[in-house]
LOROKOL-841284 format. One record per atom (N, C-alpha, C, CB): residue number from 1; atom name; x, y, z. Coordinates in pm, whole numbers, always signed. Glycine has a CB too. Layout:
+------+--------+--------+--------+--------+
| dovo | vodren |   east |  north |     up |
+------+--------+--------+--------+--------+
|  NUM |     CA |      X |      Y |      Z |
...
+------+--------+--------+--------+--------+
This chain:
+------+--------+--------+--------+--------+
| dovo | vodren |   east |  north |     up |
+------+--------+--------+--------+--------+
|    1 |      N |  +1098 |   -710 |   +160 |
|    1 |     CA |  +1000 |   -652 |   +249 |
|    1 |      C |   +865 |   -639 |   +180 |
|    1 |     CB |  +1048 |   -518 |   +299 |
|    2 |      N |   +809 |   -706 |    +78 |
|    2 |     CA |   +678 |   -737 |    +22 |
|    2 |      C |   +584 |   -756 |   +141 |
|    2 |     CB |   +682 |   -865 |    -73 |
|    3 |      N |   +494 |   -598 |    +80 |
|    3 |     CA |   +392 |   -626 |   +174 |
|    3 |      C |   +420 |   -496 |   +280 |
|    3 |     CB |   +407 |   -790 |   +243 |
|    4 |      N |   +521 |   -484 |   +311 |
|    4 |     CA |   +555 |   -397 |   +431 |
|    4 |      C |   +649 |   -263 |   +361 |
|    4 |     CB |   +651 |   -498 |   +559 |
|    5 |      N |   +577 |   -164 |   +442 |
|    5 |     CA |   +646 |    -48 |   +462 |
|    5 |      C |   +814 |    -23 |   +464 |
|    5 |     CB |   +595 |    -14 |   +575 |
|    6 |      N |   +899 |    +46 |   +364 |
|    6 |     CA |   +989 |     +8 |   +372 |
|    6 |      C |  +1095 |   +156 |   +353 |
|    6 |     CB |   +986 |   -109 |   +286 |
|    7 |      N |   +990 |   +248 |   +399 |
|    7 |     CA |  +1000 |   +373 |   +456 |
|    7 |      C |   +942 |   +488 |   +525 |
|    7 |     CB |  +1025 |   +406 |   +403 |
|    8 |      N |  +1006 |   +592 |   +574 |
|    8 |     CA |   +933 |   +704 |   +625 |
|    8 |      C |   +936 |   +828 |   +580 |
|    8 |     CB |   +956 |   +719 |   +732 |
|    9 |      N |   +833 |   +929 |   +585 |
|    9 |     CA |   +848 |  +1065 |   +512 |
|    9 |      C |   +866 |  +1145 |   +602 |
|    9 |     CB |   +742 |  +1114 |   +430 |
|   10 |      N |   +969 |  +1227 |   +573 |
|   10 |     CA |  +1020 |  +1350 |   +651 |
|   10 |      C |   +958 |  +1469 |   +608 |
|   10 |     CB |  +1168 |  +1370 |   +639 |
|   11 |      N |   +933 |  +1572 |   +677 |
|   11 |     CA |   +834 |  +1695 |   +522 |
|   11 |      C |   +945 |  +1775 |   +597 |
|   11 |     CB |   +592 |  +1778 |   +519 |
|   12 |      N |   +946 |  +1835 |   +511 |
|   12 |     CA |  +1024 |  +1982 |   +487 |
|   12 |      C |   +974 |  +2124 |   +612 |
|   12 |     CB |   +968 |  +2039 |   +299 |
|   13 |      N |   +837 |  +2075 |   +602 |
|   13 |     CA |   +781 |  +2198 |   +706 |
|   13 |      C |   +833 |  +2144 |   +850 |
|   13 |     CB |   +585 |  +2217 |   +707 |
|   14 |      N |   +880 |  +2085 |   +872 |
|   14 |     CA |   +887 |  +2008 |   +993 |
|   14 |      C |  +1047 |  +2092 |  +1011 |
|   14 |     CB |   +872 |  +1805 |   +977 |
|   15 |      N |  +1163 |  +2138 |   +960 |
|   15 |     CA |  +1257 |  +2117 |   +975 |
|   15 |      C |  +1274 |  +2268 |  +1050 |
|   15 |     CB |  +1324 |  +2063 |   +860 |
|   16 |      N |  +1229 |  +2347 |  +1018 |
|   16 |     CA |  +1230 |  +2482 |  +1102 |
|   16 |      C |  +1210 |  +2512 |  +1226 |
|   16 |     CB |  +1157 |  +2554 |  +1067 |
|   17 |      N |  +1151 |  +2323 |  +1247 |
|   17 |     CA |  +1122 |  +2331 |  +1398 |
|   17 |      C |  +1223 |  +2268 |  +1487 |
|   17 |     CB |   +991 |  +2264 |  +1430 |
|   18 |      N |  +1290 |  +2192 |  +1379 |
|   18 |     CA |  +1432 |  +2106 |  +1463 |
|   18 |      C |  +1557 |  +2159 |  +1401 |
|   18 |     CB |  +1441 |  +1918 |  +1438 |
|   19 |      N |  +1580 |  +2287 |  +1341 |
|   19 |     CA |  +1679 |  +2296 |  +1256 |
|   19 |      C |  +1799 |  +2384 |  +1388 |
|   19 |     CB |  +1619 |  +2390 |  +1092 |
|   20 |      N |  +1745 |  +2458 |  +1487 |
|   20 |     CA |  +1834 |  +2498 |  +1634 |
|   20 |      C |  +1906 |  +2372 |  +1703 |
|   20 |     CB |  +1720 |  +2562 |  +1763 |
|   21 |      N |  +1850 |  +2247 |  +1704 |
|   21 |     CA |  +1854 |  +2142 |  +1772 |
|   21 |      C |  +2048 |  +2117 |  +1709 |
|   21 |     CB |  +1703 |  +2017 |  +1727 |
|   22 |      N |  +2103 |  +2076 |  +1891 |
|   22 |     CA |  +2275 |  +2019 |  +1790 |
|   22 |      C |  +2256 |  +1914 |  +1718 |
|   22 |     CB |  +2421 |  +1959 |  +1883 |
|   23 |      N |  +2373 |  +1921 |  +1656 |
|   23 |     CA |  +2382 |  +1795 |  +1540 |
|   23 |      C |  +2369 |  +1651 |  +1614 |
|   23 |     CB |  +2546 |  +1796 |  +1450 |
|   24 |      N |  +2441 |  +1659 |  +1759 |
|   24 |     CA |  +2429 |  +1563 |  +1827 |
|   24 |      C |  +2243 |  +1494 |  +1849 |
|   24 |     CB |  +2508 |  +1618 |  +1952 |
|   25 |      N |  +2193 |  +1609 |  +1887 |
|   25 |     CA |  +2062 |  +1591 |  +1928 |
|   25 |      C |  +1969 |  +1549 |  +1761 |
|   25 |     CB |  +2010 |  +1754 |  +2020 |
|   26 |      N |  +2028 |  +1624 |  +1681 |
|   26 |     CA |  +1935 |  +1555 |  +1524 |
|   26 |      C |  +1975 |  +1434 |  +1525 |
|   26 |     CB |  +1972 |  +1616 |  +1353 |
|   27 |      N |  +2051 |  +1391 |  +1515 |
|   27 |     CA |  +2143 |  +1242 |  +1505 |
|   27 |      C |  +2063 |  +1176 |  +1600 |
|   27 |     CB |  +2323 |  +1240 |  +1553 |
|   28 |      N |  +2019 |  +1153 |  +1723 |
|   28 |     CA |  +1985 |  +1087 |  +1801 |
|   28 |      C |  +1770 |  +1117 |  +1794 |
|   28 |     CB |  +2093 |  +1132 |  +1938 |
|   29 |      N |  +1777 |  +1241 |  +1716 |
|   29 |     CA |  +1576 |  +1249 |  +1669 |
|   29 |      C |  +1592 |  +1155 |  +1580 |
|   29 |     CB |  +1484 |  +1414 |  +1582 |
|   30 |      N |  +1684 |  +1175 |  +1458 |
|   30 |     CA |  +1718 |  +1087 |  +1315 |
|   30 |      C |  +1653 |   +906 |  +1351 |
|   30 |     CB |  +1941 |  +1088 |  +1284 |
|   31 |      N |  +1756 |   +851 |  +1450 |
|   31 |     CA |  +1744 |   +718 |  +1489 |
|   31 |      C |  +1609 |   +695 |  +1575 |
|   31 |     CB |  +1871 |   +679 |  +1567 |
|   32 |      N |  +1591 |   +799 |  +1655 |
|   32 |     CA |  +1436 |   +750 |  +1711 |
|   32 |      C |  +1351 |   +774 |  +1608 |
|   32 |     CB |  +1373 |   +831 |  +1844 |
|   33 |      N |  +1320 |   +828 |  +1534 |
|   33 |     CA |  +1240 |   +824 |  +1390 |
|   33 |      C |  +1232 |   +706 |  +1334 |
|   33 |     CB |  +1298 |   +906 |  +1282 |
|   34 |      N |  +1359 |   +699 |  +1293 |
|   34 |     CA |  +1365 |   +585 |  +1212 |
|   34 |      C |  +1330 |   +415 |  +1288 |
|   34 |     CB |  +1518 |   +598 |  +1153 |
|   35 |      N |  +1362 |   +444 |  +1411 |
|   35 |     CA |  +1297 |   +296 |  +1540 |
|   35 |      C |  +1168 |   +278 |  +1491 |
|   35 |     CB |  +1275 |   +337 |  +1746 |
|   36 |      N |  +1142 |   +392 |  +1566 |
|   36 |     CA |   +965 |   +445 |  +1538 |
|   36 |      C |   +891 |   +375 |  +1409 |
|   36 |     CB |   +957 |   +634 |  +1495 |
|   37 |      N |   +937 |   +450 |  +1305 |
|   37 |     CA |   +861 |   +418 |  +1145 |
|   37 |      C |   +906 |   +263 |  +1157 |
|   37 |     CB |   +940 |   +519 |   +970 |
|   38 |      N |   +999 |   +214 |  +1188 |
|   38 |     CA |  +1044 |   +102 |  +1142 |
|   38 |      C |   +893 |     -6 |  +1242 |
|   38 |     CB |  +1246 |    +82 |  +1189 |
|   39 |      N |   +923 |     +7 |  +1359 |
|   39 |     CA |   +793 |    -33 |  +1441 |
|   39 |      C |   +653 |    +15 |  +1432 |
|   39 |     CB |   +815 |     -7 |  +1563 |
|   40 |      N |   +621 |   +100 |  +1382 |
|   40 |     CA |   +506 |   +183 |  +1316 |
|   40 |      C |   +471 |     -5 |  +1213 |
|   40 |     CB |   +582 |   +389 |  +1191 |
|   41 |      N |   +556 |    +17 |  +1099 |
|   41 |     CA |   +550 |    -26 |   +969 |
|   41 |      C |   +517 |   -176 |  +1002 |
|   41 |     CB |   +686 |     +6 |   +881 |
|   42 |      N |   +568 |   -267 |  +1101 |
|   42 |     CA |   +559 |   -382 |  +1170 |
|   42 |      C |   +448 |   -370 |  +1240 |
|   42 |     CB |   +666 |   -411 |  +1247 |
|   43 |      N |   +327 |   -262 |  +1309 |
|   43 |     CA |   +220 |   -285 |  +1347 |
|   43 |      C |   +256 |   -270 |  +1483 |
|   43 |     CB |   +161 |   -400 |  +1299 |
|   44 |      N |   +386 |   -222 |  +1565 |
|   44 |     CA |   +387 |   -209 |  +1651 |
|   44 |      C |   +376 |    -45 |  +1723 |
|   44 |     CB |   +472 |   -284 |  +1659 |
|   45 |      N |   +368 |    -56 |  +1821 |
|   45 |     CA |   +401 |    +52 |  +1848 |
|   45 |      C |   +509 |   +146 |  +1891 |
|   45 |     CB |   +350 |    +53 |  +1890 |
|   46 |      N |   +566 |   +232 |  +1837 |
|   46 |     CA |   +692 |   +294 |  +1803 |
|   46 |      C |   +730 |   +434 |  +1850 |
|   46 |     CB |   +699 |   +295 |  +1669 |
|   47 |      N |   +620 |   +465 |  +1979 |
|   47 |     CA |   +606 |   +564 |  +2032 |
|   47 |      C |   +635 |   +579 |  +2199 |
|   47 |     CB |   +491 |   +589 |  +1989 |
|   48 |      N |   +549 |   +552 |  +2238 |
|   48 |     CA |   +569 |   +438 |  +2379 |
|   48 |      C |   +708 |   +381 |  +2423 |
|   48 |     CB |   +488 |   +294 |  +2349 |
|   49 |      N |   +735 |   +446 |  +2538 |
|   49 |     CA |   +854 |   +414 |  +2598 |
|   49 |      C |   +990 |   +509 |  +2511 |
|   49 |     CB |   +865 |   +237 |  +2588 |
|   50 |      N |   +966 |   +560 |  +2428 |
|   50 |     CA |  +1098 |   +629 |  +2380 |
|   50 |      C |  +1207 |   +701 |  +2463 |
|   50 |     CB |  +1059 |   +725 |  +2295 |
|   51 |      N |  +1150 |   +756 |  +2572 |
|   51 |     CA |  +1226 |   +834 |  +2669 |
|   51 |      C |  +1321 |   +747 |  +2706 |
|   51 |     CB |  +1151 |   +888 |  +2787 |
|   52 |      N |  +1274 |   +637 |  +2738 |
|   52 |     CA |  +1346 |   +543 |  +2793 |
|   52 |      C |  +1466 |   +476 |  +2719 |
|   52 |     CB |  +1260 |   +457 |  +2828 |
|   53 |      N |  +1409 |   +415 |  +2597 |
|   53 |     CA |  +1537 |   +414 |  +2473 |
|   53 |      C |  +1651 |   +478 |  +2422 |
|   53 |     CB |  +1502 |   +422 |  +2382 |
|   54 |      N |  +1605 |   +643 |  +2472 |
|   54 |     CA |  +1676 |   +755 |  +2423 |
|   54 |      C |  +1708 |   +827 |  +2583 |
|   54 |     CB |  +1573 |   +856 |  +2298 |
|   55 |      N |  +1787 |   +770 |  +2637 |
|   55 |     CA |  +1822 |   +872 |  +2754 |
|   55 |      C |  +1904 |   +988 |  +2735 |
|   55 |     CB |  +1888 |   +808 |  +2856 |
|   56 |      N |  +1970 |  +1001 |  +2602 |
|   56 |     CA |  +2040 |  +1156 |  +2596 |
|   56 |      C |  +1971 |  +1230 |  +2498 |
|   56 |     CB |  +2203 |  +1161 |  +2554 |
|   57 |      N |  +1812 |  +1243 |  +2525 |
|   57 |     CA |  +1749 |  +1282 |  +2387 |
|   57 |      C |  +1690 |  +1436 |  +2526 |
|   57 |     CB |  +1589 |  +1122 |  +2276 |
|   58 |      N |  +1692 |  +1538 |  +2460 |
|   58 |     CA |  +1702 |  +1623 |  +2532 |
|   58 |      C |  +1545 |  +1692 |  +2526 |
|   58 |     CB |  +1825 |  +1699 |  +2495 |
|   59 |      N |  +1537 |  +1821 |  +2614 |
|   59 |     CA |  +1304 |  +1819 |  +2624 |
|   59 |      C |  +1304 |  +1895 |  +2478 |
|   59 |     CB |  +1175 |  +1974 |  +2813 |
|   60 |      N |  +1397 |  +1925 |  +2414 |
|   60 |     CA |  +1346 |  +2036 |  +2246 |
|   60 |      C |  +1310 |  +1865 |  +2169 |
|   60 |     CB |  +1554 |  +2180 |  +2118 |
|   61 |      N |  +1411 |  +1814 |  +2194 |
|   61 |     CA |  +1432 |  +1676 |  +2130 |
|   61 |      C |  +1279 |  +1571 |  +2123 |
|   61 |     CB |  +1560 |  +1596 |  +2233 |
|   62 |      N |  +1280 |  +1581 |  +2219 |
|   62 |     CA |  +1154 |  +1523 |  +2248 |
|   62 |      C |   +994 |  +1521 |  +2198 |
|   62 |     CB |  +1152 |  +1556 |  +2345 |
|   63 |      N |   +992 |  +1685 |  +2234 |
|   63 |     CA |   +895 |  +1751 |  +2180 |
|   63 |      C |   +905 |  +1739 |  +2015 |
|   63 |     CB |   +901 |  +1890 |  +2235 |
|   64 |      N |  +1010 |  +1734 |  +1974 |
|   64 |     CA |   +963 |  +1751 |  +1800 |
|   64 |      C |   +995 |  +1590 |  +1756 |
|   64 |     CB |  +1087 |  +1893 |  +1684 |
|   65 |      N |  +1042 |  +1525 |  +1844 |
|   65 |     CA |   +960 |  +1353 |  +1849 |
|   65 |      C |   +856 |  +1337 |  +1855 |
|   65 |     CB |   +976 |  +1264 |  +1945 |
|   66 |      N |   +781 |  +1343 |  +1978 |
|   66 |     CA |   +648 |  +1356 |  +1977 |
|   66 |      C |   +565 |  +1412 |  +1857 |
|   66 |     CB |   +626 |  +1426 |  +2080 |
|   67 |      N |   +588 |  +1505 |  +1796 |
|   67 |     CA |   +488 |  +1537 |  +1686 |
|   67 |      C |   +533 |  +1468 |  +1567 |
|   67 |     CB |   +472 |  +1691 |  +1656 |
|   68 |      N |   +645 |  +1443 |  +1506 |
|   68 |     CA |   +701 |  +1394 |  +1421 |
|   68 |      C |   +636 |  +1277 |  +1412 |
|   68 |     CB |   +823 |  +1395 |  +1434 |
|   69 |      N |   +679 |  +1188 |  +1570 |
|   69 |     CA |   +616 |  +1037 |  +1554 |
|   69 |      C |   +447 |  +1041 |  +1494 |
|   69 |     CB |   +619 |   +955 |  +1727 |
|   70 |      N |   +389 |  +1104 |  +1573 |
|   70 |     CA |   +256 |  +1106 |  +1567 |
|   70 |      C |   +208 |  +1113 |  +1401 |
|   70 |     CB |   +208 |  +1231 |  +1659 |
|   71 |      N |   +287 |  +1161 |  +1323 |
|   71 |     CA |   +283 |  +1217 |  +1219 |
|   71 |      C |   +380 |  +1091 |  +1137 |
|   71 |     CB |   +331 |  +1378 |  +1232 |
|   72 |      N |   +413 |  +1014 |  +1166 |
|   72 |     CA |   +458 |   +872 |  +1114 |
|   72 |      C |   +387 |   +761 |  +1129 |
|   72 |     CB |   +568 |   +833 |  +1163 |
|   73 |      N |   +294 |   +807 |  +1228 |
|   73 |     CA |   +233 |   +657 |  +1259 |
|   73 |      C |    +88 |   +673 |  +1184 |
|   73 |     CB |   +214 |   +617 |  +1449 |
|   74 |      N |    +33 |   +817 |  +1198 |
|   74 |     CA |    -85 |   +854 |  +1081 |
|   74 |      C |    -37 |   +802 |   +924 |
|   74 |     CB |   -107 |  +1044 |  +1074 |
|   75 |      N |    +83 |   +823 |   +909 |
|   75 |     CA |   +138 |   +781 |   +765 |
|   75 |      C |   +144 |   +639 |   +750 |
|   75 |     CB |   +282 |   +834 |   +735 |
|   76 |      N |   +141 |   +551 |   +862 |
|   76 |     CA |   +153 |   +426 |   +860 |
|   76 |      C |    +53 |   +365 |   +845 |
|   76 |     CB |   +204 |   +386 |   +944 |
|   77 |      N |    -23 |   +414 |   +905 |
|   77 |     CA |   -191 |   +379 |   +954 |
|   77 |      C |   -274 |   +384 |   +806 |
|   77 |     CB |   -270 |   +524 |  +1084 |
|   78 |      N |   -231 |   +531 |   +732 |
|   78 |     CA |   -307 |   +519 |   +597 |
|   78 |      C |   -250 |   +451 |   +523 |
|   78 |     CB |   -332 |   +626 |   +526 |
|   79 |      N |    -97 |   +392 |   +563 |
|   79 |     CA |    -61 |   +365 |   +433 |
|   79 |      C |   -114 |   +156 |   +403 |
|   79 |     CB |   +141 |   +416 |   +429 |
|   80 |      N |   -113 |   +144 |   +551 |
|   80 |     CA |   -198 |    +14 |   +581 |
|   80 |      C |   -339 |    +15 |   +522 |
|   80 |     CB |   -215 |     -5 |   +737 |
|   81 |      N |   -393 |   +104 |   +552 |
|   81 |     CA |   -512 |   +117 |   +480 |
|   81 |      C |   -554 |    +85 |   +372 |
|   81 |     CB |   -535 |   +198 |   +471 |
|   82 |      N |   -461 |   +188 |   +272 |
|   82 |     CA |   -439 |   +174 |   +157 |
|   82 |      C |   -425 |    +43 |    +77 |
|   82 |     CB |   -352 |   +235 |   +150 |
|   83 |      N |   -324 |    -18 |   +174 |
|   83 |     CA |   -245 |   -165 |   +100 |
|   83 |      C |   -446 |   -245 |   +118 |
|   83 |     CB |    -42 |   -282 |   +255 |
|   84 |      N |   -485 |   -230 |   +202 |
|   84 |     CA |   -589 |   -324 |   +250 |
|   84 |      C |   -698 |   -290 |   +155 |
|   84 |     CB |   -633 |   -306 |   +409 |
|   85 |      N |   -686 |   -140 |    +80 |
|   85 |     CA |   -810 |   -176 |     +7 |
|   85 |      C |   -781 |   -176 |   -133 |
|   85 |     CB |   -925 |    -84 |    +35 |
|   86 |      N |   -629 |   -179 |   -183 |
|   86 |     CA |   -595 |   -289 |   -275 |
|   86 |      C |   -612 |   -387 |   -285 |
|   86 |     CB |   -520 |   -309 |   -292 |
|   87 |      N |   -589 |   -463 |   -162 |
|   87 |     CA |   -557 |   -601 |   -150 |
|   87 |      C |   -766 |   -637 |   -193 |
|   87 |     CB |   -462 |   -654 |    +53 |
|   88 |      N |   -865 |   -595 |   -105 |
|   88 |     CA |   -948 |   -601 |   -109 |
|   88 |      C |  -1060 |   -605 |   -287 |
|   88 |     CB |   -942 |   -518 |    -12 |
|   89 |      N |   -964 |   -457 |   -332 |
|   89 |     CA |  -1043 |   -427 |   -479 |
|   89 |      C |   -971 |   -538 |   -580 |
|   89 |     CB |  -1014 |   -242 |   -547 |
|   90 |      N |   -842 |   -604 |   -559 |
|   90 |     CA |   -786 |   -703 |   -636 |
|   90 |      C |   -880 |   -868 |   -604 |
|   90 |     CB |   -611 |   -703 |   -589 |
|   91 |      N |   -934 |   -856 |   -506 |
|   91 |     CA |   -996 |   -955 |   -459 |
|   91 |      C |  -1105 |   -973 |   -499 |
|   91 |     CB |  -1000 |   -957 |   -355 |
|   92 |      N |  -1197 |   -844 |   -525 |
|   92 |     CA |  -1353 |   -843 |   -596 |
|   92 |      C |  -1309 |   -893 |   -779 |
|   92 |     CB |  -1444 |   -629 |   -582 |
|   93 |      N |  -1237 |   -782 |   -796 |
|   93 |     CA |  -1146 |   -830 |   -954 |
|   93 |      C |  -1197 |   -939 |   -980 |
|   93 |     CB |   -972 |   -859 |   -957 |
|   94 |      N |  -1046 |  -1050 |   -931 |
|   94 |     CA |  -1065 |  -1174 |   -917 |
|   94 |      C |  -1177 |  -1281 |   -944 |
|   94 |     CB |  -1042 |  -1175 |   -824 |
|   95 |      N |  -1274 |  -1208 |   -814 |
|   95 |     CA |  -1407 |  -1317 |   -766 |
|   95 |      C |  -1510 |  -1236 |   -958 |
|   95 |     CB |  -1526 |  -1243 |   -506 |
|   96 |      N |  -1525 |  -1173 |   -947 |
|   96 |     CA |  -1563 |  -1121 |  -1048 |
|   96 |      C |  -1526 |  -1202 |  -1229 |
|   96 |     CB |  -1503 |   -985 |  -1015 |
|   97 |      N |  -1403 |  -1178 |  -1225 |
|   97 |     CA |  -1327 |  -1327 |  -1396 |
|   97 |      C |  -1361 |  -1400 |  -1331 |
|   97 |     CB |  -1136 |  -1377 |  -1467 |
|   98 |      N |  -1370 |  -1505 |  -1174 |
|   98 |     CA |  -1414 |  -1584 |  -1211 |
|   98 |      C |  -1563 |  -1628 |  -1199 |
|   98 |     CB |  -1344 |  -1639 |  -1180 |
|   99 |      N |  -1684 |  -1557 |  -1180 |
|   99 |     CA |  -1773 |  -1564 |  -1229 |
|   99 |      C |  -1833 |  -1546 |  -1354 |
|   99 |     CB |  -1801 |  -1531 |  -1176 |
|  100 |      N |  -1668 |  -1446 |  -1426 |
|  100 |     CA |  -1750 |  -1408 |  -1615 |
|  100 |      C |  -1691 |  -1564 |  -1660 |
|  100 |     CB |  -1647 |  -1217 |  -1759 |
|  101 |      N |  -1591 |  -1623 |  -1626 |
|  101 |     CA |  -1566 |  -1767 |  -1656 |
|  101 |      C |  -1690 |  -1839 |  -1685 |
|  101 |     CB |  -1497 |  -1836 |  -1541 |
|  102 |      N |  -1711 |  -1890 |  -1849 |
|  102 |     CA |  -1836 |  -1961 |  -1871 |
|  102 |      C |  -1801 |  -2092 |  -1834 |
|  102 |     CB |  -1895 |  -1954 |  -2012 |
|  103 |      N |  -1913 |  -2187 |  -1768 |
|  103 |     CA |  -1868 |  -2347 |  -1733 |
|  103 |      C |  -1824 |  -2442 |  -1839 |
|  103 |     CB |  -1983 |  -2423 |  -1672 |
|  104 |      N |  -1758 |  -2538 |  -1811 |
|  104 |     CA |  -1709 |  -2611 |  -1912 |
|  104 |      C |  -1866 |  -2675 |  -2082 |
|  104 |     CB |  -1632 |  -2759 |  -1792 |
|  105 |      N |  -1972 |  -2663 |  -2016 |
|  105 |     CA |  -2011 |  -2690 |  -2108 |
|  105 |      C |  -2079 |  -2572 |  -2209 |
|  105 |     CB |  -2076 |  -2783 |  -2068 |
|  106 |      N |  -2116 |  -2464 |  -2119 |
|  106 |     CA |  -2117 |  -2328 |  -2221 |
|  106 |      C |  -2013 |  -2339 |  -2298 |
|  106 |     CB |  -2108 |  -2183 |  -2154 |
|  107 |      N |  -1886 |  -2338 |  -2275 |
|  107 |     CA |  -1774 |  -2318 |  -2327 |
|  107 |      C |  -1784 |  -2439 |  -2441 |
|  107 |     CB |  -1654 |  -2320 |  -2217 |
|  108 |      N |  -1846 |  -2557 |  -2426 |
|  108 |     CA |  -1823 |  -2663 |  -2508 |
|  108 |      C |  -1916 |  -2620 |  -2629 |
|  108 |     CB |  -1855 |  -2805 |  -2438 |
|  109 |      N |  -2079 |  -2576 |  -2615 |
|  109 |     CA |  -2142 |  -2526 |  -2706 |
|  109 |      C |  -2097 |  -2390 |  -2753 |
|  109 |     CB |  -2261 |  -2530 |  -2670 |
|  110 |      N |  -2004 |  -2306 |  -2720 |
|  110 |     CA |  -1990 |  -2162 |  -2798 |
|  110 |      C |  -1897 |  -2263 |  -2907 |
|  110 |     CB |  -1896 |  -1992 |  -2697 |
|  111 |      N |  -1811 |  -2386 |  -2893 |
|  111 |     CA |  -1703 |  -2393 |  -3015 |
|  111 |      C |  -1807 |  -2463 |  -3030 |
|  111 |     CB |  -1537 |  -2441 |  -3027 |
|  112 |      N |  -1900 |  -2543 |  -3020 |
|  112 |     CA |  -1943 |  -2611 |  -3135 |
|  112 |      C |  -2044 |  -2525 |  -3247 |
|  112 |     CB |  -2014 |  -2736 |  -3079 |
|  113 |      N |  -2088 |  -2425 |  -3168 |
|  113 |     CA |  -2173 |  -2326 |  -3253 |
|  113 |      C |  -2033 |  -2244 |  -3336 |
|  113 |     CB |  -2290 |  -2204 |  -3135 |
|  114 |      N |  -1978 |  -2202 |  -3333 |
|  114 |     CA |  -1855 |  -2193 |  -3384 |
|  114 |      C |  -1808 |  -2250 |  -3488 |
|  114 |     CB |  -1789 |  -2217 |  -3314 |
|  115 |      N |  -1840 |  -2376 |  -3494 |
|  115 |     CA |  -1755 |  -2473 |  -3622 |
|  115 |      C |  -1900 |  -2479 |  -3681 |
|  115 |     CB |  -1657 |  -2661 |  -3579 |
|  116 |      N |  -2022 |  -2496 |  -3629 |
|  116 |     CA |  -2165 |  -2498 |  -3763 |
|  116 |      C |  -2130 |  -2384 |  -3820 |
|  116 |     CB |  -2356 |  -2486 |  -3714 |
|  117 |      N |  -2101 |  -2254 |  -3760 |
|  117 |     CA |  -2139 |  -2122 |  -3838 |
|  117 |      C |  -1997 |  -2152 |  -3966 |
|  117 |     CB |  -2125 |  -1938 |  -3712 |
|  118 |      N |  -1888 |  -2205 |  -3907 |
|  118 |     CA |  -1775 |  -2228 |  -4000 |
|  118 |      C |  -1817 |  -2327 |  -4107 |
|  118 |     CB |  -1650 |  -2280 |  -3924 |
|  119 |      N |  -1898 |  -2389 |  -4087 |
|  119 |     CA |  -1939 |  -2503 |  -4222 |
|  119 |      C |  -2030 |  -2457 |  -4278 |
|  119 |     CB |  -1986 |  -2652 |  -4196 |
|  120 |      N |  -2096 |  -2361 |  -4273 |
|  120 |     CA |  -2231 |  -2330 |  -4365 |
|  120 |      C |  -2200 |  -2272 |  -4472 |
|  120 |     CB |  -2336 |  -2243 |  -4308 |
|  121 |      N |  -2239 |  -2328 |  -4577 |
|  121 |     CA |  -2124 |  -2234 |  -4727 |
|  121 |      C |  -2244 |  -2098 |  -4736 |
|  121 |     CB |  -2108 |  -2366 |  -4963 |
|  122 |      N |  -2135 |  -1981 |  -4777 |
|  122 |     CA |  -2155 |  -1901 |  -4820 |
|  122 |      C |  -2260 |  -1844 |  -4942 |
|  122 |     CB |  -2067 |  -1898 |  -4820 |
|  123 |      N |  -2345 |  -1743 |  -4902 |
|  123 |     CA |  -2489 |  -1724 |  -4999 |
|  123 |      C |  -2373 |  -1656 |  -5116 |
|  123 |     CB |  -2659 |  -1587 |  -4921 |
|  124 |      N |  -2469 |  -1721 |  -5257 |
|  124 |     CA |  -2412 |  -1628 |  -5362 |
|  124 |      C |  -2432 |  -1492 |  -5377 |
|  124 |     CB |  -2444 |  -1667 |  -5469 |
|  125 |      N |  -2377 |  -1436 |  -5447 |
|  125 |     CA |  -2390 |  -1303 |  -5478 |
|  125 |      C |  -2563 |  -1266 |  -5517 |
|  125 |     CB |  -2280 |  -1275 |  -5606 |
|  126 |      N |  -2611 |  -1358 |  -5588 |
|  126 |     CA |  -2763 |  -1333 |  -5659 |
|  126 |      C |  -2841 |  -1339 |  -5543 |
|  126 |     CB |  -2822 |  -1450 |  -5778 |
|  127 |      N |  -2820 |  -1454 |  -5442 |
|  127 |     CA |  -2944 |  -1433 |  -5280 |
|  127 |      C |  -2893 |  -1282 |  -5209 |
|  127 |     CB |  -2910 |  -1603 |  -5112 |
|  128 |      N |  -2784 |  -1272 |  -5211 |
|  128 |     CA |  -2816 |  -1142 |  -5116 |
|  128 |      C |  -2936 |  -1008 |  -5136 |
|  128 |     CB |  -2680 |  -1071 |  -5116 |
|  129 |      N |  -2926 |  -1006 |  -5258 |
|  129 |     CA |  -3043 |   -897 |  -5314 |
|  129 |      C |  -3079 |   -906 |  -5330 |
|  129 |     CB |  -3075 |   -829 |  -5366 |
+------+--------+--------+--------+--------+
């Protein structure tokens, strides 16, 4: 899954609000979540139409879907973001080495200045001072 989202965050503050809900009814928020993020993460939308997907999802159920999702797809949204202005600052990087890249013939005169400075014999001890 390079490239793509390959999860969702649950927060902790969230759970006081679904923690009355039956196990039946978490089990069935659990999987619309996870639809959701999963279509969130694909660029789709993962919100839209849920009622319909979930016909034994009950109105407590719902309601702490609704905010939950909303609150997955903001996470998706930045986390796209994010990837994009990696992808973007790796890209200036890039364009950047290859403009410090000297052209083949700079590059040809730094070794040849290179091998004169290597052949010039060494001053004696008496010229330096």
């Amino acid at each position: 899954m390079k490239g793509r989202r390959s999860s969702i965050l649950l927060y902790f503050d969230n759970f006081h609000r679904v923690a009355d809900l039956p196990d039946e009814q978490l089990g069935i928020l659990f999987r619309a979540l996870m639809e959701c993020g999963e279509k969130e993460a694909g660029g789709e939308d993962g919100i839209t139409g849920f009622e319909a997907r979930y016909p034994g999802m009950g109105e407590k159920t719902q309601m702490a879907f609704s905010f939950m999702a909303d609150t997955i797809r903001r996470d998706a949204a930045a986390y796209a973001e994010k990837c994009a202005n990696y992808q973007s600052a790796a890209q200036r990087r890039a364009e950047q080495r290859q403009d410090a890249v000297p052209g083949k013939e700079r590059l040809d005169a730094l070794v040849r200045h290179m091998r004169e400075e290597q052949k010039k014999p060494e001053r004696p001890d008496w010229a330096a001072r």
